[in-house]
Backbone of each chain as ProteinMPNN parsed JSONL, in Angstrom:
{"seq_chain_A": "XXXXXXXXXXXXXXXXXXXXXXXXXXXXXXXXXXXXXXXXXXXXXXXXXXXXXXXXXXXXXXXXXXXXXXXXXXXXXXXXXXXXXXXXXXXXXXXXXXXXXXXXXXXXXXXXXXXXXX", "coords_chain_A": {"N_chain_A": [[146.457, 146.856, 111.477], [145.243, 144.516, 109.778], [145.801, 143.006, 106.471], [144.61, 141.643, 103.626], [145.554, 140.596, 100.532], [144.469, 140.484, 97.395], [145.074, 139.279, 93.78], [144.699, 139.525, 90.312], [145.508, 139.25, 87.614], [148.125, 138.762, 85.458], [151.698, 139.869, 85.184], [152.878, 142.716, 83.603], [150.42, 142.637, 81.953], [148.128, 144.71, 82.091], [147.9, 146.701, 84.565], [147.215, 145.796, 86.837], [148.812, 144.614, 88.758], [150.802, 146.287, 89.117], [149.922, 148.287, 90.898], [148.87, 146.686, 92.905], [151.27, 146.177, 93.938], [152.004, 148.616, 94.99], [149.838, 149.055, 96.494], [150.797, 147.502, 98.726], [153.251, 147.757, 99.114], [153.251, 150.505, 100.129], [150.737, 150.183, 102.631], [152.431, 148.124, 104.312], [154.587, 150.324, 104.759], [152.518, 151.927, 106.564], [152.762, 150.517, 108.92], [151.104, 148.382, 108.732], [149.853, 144.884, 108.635], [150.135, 142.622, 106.359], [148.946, 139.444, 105.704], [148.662, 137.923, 103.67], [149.243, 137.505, 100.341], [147.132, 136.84, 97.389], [147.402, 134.855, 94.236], [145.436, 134.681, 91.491], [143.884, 133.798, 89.092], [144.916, 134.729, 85.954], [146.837, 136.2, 87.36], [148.731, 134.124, 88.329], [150.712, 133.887, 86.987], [152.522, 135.798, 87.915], [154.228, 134.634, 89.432], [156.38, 133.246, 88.181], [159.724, 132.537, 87.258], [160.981, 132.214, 84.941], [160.457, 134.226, 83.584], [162.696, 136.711, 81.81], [163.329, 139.703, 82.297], [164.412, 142.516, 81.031], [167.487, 144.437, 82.289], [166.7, 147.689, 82.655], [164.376, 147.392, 82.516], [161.44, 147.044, 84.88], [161.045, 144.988, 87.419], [158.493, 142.302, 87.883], [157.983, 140.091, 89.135], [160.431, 139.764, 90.439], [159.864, 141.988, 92.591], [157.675, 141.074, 93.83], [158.782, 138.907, 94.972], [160.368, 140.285, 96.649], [158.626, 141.378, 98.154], [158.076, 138.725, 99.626], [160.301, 138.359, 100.733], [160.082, 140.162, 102.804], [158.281, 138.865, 104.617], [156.04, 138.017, 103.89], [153.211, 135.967, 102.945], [153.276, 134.595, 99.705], [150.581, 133.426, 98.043], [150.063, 130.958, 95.044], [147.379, 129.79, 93.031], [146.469, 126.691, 92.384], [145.437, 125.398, 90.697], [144.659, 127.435, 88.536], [147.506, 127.572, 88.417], [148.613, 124.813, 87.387], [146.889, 124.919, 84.924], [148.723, 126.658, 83.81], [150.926, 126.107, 83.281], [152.878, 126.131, 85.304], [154.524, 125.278, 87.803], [156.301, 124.064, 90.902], [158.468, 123.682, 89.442], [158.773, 126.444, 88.257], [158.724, 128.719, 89.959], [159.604, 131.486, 91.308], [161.244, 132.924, 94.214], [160.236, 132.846, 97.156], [157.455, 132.514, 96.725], [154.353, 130.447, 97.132], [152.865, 127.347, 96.414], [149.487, 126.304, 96.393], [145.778, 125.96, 97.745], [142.874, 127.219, 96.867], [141.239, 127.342, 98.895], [142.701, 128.7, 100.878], [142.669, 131.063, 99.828], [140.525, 131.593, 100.932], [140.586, 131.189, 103.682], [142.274, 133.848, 104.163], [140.615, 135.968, 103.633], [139.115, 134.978, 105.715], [140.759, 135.595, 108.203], [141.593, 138.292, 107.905], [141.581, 141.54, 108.314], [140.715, 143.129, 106.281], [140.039, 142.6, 102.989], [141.489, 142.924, 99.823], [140.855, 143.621, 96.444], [142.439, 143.41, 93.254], [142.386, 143.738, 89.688], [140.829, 142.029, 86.507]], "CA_chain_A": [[145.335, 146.161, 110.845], [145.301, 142.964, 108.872], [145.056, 143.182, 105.04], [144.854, 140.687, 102.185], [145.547, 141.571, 98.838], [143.655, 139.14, 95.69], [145.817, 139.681, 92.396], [143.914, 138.525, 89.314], [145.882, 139.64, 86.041], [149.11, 138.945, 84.864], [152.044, 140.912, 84.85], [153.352, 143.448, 82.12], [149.465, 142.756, 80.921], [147.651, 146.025, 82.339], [148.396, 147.562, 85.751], [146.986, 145.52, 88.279], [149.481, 143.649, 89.559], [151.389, 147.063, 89.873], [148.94, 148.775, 91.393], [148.917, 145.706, 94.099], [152.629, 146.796, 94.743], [152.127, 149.778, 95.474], [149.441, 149.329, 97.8], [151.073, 146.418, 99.433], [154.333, 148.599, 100.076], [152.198, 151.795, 101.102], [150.462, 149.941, 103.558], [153.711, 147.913, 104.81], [155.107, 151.734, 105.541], [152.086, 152.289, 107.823], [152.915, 149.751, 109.762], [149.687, 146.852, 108.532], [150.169, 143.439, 108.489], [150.247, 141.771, 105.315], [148.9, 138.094, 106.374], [148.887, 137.328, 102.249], [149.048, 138.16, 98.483], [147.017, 135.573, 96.682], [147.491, 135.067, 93.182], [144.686, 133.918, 91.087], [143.601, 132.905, 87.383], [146.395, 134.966, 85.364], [147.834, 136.638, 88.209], [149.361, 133.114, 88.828], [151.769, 133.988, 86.26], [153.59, 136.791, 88.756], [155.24, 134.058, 90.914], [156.853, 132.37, 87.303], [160.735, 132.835, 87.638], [161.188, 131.874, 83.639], [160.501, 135.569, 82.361], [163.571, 137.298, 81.434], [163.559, 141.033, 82.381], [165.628, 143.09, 80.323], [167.967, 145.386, 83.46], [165.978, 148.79, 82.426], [162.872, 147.775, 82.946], [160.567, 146.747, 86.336], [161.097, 143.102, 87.607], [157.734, 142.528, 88.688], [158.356, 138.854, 90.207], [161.66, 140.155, 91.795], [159.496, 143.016, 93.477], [156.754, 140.334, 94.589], [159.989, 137.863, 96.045], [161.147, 141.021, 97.832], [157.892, 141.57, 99.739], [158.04, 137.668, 100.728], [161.335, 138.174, 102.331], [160.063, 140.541, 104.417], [157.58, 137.932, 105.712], [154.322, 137.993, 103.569], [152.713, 134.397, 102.561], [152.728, 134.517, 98.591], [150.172, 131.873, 97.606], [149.387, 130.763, 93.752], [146.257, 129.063, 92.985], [147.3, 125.231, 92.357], [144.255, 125.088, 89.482], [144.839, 128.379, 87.751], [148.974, 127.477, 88.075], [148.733, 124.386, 86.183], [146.588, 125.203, 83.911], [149.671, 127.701, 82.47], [152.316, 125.392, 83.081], [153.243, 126.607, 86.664], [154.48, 124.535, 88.92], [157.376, 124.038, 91.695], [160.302, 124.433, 89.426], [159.172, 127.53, 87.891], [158.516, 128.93, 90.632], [160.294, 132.146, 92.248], [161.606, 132.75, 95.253], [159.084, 133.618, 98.398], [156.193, 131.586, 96.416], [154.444, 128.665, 97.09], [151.614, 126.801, 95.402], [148.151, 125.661, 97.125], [144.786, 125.652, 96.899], [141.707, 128.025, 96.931], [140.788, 127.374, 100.696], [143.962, 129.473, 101.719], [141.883, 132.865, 99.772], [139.019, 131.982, 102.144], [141.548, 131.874, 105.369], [142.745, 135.043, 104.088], [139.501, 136.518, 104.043], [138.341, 135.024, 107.368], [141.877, 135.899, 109.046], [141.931, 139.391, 107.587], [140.103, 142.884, 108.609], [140.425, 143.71, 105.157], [140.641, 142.109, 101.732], [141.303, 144.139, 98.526], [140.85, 142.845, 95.106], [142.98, 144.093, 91.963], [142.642, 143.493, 88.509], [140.278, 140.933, 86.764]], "C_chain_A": [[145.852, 145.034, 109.951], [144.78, 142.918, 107.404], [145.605, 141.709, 104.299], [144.958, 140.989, 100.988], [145.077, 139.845, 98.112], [144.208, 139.982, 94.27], [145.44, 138.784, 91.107], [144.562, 138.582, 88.44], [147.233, 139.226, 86.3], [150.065, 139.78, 85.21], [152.558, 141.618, 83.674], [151.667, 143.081, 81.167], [148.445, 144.093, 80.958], [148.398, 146.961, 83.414], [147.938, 147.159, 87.081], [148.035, 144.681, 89.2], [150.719, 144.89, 90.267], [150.799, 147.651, 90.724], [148.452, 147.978, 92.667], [149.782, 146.096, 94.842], [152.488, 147.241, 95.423], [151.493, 150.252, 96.759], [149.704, 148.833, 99.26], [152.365, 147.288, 100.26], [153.639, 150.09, 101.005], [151.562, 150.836, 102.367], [151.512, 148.788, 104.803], [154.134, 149.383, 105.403], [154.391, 151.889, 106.231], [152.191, 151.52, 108.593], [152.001, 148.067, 109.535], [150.772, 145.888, 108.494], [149.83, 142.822, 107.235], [150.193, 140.538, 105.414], [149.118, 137.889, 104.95], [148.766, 138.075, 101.219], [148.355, 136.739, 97.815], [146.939, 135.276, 95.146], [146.275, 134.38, 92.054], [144.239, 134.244, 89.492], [145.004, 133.661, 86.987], [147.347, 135.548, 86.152], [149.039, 135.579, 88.886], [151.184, 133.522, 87.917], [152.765, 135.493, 86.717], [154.512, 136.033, 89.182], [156.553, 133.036, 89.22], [158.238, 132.883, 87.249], [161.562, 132.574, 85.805], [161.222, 133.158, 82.725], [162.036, 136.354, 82.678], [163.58, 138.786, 80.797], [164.552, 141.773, 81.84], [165.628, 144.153, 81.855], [167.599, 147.06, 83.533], [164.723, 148.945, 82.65], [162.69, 147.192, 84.315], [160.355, 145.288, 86.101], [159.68, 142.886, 88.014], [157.581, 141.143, 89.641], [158.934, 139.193, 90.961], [161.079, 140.727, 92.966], [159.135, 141.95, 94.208], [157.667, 139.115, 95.856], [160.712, 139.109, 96.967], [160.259, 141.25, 99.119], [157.485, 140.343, 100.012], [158.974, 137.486, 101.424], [161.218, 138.937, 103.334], [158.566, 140.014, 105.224], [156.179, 137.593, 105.222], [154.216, 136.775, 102.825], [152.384, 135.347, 100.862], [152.276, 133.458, 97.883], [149.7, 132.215, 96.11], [148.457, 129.576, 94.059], [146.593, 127.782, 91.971], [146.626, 124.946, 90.92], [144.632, 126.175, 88.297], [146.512, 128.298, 87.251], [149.01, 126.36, 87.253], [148.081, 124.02, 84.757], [147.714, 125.9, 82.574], [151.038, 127.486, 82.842], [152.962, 125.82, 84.311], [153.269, 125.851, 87.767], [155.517, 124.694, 90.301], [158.599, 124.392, 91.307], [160.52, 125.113, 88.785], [159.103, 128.396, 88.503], [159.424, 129.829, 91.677], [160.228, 132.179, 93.769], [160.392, 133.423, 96.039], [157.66, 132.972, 97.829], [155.616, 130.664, 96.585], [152.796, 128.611, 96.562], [150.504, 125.998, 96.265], [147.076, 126.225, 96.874], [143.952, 127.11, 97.483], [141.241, 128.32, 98.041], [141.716, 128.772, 101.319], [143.556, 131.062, 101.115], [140.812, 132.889, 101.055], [139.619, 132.12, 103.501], [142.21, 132.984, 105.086], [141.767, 136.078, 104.23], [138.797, 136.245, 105.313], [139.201, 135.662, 108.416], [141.841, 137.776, 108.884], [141.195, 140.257, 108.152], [139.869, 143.518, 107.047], [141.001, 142.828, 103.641], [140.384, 142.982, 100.096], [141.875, 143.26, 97.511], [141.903, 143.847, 93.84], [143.136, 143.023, 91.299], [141.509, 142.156, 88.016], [139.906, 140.684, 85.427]], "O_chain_A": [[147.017, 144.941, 109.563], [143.585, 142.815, 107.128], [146.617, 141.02, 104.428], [144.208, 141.836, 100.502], [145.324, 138.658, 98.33], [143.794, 141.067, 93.864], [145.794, 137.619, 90.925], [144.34, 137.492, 87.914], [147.573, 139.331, 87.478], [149.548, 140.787, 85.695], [152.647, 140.93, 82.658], [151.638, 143.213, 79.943], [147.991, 144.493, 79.886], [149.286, 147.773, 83.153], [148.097, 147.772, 88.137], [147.78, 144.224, 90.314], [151.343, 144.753, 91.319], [151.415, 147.459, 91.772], [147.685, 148.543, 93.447], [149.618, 146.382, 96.029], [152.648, 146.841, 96.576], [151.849, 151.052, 97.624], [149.302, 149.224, 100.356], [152.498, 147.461, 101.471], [153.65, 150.424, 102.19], [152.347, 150.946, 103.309], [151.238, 148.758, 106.002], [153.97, 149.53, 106.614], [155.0, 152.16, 107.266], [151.386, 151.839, 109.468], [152.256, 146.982, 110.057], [151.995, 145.963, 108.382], [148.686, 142.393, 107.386], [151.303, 140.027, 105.264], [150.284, 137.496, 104.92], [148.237, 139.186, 101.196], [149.003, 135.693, 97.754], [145.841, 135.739, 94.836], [146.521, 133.182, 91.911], [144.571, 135.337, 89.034], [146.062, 133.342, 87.531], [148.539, 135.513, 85.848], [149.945, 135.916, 89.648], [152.349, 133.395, 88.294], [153.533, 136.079, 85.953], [155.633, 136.506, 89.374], [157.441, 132.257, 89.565], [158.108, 134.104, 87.16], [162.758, 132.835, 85.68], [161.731, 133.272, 81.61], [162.385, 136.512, 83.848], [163.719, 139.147, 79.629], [165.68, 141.591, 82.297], [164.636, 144.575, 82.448], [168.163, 147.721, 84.405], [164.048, 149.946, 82.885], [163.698, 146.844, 84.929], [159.835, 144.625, 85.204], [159.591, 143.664, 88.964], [157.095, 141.204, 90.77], [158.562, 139.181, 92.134], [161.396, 140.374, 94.102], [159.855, 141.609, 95.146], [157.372, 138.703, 96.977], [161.508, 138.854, 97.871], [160.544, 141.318, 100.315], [156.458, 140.361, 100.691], [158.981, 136.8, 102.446], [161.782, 138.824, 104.422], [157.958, 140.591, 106.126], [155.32, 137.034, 105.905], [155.13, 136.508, 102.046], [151.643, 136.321, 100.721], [152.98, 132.674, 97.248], [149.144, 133.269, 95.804], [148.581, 128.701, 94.917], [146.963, 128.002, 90.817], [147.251, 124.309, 90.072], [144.887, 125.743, 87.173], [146.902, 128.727, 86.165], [149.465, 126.661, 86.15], [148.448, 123.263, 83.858], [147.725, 125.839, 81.344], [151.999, 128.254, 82.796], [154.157, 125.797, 84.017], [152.348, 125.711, 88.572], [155.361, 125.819, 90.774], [159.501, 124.968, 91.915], [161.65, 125.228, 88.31], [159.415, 129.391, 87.849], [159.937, 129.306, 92.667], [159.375, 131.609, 94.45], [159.722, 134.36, 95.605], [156.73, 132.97, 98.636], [156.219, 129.657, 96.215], [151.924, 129.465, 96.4], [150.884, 124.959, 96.805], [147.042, 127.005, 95.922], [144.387, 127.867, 98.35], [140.821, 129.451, 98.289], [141.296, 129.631, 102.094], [143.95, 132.085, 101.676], [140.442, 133.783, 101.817], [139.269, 132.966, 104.323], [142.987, 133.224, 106.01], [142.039, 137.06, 104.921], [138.054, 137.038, 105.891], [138.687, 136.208, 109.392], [142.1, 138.441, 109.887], [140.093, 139.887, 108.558], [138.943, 144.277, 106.759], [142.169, 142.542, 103.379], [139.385, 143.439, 99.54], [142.844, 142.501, 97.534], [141.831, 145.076, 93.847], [143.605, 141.926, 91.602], [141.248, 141.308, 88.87], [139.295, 139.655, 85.138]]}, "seq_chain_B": "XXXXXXXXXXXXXXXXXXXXXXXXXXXXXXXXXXXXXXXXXXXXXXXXXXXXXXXXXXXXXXXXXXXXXXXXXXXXXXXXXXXXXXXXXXXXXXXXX", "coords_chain_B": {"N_chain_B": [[131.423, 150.7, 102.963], [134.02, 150.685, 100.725], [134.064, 151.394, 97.437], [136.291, 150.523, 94.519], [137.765, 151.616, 91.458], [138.456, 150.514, 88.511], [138.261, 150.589, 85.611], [138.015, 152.581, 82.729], [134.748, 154.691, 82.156], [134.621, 155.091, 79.631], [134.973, 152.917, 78.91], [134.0, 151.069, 79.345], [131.291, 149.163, 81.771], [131.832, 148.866, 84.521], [131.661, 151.186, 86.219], [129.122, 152.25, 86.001], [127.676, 149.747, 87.157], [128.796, 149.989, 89.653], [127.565, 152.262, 90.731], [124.739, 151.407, 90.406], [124.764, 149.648, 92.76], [126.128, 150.729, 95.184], [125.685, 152.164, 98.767], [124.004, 155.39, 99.566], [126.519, 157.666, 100.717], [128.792, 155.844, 100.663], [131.284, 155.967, 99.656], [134.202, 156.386, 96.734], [136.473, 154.999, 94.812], [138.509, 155.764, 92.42], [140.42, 154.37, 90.032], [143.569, 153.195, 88.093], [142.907, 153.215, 84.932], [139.976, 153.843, 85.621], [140.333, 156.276, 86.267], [139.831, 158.198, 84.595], [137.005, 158.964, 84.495], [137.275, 161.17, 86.456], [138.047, 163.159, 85.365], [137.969, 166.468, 84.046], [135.878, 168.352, 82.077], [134.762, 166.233, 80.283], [132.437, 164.545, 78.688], [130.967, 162.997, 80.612], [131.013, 164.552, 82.983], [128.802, 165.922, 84.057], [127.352, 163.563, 85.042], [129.164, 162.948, 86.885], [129.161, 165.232, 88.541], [127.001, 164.902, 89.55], [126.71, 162.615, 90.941], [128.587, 162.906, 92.762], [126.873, 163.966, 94.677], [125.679, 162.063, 96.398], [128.328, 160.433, 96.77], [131.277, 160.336, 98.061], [133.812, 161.539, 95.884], [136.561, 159.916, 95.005], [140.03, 160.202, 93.361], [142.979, 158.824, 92.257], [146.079, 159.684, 92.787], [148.738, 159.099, 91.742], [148.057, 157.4, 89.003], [147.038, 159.428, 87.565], [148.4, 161.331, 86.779], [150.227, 159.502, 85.66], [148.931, 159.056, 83.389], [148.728, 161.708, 82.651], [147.102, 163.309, 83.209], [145.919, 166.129, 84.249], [143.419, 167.534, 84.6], [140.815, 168.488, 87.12], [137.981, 167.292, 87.661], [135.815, 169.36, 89.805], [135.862, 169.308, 93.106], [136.234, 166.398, 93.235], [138.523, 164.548, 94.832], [141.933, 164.135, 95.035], [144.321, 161.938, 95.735], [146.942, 159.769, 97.039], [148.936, 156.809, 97.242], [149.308, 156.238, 100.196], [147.072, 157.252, 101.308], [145.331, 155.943, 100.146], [145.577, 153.759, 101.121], [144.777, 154.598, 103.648], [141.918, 155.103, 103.723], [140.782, 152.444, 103.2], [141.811, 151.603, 105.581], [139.201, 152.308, 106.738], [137.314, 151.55, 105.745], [136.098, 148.699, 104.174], [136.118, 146.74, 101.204], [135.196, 146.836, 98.189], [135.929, 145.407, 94.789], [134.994, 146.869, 91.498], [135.767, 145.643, 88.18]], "CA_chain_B": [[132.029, 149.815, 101.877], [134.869, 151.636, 99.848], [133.952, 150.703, 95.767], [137.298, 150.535, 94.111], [136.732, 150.869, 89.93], [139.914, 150.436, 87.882], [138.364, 150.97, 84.35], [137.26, 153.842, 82.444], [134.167, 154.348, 82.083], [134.292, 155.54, 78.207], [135.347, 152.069, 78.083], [133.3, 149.988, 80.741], [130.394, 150.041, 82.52], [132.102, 148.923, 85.819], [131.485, 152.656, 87.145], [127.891, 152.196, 86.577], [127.372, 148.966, 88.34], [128.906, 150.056, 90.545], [126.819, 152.886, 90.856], [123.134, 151.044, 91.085], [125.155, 148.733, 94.136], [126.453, 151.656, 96.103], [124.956, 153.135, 99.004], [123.955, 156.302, 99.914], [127.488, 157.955, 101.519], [130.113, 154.666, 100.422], [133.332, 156.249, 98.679], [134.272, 156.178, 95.572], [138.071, 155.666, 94.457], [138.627, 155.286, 90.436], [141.952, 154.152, 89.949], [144.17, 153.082, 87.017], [141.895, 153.794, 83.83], [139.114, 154.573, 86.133], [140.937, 157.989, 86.729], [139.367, 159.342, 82.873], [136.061, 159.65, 85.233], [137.466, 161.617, 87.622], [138.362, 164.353, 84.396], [136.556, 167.351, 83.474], [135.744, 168.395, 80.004], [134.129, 164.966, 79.387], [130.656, 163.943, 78.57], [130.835, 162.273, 82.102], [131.459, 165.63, 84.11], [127.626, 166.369, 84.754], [127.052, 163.34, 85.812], [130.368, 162.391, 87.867], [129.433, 165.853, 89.703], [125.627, 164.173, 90.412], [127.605, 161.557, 91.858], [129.473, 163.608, 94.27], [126.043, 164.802, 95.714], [125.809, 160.852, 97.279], [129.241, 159.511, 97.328], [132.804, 161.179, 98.149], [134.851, 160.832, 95.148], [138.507, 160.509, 95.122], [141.022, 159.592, 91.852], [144.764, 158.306, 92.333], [147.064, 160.621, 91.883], [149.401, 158.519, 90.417], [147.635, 157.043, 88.138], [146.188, 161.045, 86.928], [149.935, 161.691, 86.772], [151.192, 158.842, 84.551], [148.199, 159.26, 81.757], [149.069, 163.296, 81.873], [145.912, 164.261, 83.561], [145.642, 167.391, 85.282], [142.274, 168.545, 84.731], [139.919, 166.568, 87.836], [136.727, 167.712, 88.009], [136.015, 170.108, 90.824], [135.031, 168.168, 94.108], [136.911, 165.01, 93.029], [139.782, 164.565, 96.171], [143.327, 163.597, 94.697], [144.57, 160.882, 96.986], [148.232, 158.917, 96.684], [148.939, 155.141, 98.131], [149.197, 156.455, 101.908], [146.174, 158.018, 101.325], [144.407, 154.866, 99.416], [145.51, 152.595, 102.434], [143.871, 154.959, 104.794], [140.52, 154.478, 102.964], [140.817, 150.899, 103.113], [141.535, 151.462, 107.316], [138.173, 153.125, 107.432], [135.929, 150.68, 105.18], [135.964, 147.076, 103.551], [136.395, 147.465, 100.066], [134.703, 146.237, 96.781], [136.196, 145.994, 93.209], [134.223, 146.175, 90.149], [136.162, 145.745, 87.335]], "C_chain_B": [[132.631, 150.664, 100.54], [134.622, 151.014, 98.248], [135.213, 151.317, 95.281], [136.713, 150.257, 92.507], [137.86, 151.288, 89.631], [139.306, 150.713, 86.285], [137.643, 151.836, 83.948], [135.795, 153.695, 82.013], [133.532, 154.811, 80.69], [134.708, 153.969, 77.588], [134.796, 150.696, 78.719], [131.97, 150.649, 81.231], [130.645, 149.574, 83.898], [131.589, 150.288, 86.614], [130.022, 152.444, 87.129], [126.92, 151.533, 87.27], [127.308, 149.314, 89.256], [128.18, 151.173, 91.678], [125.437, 152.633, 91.552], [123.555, 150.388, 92.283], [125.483, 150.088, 95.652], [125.91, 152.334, 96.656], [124.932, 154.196, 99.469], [125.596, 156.563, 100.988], [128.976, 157.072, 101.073], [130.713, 156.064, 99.325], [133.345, 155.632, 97.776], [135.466, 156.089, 94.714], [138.389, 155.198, 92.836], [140.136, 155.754, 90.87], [142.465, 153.877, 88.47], [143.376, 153.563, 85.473], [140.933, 154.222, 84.318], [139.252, 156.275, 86.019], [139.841, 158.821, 85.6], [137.466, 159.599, 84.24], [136.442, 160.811, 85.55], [138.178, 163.643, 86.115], [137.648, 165.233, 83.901], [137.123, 167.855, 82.213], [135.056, 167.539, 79.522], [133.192, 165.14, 79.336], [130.314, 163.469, 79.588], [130.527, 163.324, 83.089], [129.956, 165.576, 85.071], [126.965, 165.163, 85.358], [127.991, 162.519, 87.017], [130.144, 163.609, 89.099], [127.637, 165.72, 90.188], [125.979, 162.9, 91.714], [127.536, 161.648, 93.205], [128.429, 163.794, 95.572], [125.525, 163.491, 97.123], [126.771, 160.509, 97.663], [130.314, 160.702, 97.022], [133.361, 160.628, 96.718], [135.877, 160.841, 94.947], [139.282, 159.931, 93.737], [142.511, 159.659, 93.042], [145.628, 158.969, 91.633], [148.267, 159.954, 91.193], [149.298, 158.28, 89.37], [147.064, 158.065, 87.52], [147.626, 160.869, 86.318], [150.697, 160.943, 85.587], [150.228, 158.714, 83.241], [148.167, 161.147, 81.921], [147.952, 163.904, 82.438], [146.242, 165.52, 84.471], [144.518, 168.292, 85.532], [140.964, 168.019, 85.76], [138.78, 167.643, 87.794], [136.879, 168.196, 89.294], [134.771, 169.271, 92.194], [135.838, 166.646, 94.01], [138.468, 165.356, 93.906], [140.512, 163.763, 95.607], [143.767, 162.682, 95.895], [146.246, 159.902, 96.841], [147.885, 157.836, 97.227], [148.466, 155.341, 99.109], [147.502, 156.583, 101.94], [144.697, 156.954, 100.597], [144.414, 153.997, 100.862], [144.854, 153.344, 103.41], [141.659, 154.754, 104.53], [140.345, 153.457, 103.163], [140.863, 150.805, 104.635], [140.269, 151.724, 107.592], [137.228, 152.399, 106.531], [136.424, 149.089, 104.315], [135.878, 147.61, 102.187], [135.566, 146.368, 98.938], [135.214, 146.695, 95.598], [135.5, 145.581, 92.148], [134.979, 146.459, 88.899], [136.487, 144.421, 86.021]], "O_chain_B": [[131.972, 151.149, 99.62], [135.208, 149.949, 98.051], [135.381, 152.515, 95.509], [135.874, 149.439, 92.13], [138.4, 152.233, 90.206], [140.224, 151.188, 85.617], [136.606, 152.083, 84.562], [135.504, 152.615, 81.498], [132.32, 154.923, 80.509], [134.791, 153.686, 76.393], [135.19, 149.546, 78.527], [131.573, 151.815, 81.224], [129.707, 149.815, 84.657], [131.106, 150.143, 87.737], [129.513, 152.435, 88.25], [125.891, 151.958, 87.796], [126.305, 149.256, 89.967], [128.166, 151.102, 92.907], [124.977, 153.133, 92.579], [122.667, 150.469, 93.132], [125.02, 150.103, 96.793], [125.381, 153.267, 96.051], [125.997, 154.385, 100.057], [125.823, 155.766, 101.898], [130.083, 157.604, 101.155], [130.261, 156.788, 98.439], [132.778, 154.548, 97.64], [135.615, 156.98, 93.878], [138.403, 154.025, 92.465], [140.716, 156.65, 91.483], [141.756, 154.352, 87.582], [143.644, 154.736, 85.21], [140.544, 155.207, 83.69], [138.435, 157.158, 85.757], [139.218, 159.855, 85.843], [137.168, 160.745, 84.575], [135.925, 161.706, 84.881], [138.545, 164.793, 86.357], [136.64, 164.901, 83.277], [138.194, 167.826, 81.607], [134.589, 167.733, 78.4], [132.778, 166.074, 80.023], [129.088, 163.419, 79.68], [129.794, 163.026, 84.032], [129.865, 165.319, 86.272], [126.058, 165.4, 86.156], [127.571, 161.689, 87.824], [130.581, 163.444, 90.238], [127.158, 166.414, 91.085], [125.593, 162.568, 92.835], [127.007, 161.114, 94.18], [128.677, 163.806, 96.778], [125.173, 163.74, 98.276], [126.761, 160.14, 98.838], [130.298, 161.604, 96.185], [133.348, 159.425, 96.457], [136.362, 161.927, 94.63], [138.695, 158.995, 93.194], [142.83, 160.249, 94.075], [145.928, 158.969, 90.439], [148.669, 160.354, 90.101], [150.113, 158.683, 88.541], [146.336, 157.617, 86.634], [147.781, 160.184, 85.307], [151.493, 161.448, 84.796], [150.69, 158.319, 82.171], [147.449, 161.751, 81.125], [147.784, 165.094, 82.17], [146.979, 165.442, 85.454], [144.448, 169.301, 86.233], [140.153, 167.222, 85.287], [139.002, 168.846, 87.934], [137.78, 167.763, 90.013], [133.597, 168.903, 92.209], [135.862, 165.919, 95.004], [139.286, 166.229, 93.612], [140.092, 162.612, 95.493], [143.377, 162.958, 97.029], [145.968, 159.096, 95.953], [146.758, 157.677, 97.696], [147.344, 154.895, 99.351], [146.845, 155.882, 102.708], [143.493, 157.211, 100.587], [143.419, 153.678, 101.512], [144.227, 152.627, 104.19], [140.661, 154.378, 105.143], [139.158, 153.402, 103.483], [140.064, 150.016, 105.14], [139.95, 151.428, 108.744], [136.084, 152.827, 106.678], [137.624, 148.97, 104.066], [135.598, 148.792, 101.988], [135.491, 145.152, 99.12], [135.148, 147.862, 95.211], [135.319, 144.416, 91.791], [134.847, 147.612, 88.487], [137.02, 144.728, 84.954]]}, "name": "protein", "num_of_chains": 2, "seq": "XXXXXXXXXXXXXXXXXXXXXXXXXXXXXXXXXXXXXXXXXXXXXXXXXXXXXXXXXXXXXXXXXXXXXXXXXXXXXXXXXXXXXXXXXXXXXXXXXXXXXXXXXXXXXXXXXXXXXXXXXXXXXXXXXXXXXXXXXXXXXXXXXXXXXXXXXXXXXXXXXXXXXXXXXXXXXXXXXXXXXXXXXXXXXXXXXXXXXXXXXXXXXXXXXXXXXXX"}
């Protein structure tokens, strides 16, 4: 099956962006397709490569650049990214930056789109 | 249409939106702070198990697990990730939170 994930919050600000993970790797193990992760208003601030993880705690960018190397489109929202200073060269690995249209081809492309956090 | 509700509802009224929207039979999965529903002892119990008598309700066992819960109301179906993504194979999903 074909899922989309929509990531609204931040990370390290509640639990939705883990709580995306988790479902994103759980449904990776059954086999789904992961056509996208899209990042939108503060969730833009997952793909930012500027935060400095102390080695004890949970990377949560790193995670999100691990499930784009194994092939999943991670788009930030171009409006909500520079609003908070987010652009190209803060910008971790497996991320890229475009516009609002690319949630609605995720929702037309998808059999399923699941929202977290807001 | 699976309703997904992430906040508690001693601290939201997401659960009860989501309530007047939901129909007869749709699923019910309270997740991250949602979970305090899904707890008995509360002021919620009698009517989280009116609930049940329309919609399935399930809590995230993780998320029970990492705020210490162990007490779910009786009828409320424990569920992990695997077990969230199969929900999501079997309906379209809505989050109110």
């Amino acid at each position: 099956m074909k899922f989309a994930v929509l990531v609204q919050e931040g990370p390290y600000h509640h639990q939705s962006s883990d709580s995306a993970y988790q479902f994103v790797t759980a449904a990776m193990d059954k086999r789904h397709e992961i056509i996208g992760v899209f990042f939108y208003h503060d969730g833009v601030i997952n793909s930012s490569k500027l935060a400095d993880i102390q080695a004890d705690d949970r990377n949560i960018t790193k995670r999100w650049s691990e499930v784009g190397e194994k092939g999943v489109d991670l788009v930030v929202c171009i409006a909500a990214a520079k609003r908070r200073g987010i652009n190209d060269d803060v910008l971790a690995p497996g991320f890229r930056i475009s516009g609002l249209g690319q949630l609605t081809e995720m929702a037309i492309k998808s059999d399923r789109l699941v929202t977290f956090g807001a | 249409m699976l309703h997904l509700v992430n906040k508690s509802p001693f601290a939201s009224t997401s659960l009860e939106s989501c309530l007047k929207f939901a129909t007869k039979g749709a699923p019910i999965l309270l997740f991250e702070d949602g979970i305090y529903g899904a707890m008995s002892g509360t002021a919620l119990e009698a009517k989280i198990k009116d609930v049940m008598k329309d919609h399935p309700v399930y809590a995230l066992k993780e998320d029970l697990m990492a705020r210490g819960i162990d007490v779910v109301i009786d009828g409320v179906k424990t569920i992990d990730y695997p077990g969230f993504v199969e929900l999501v194979e079997r309906h379209k999903t809505c989050t109110w939170s």
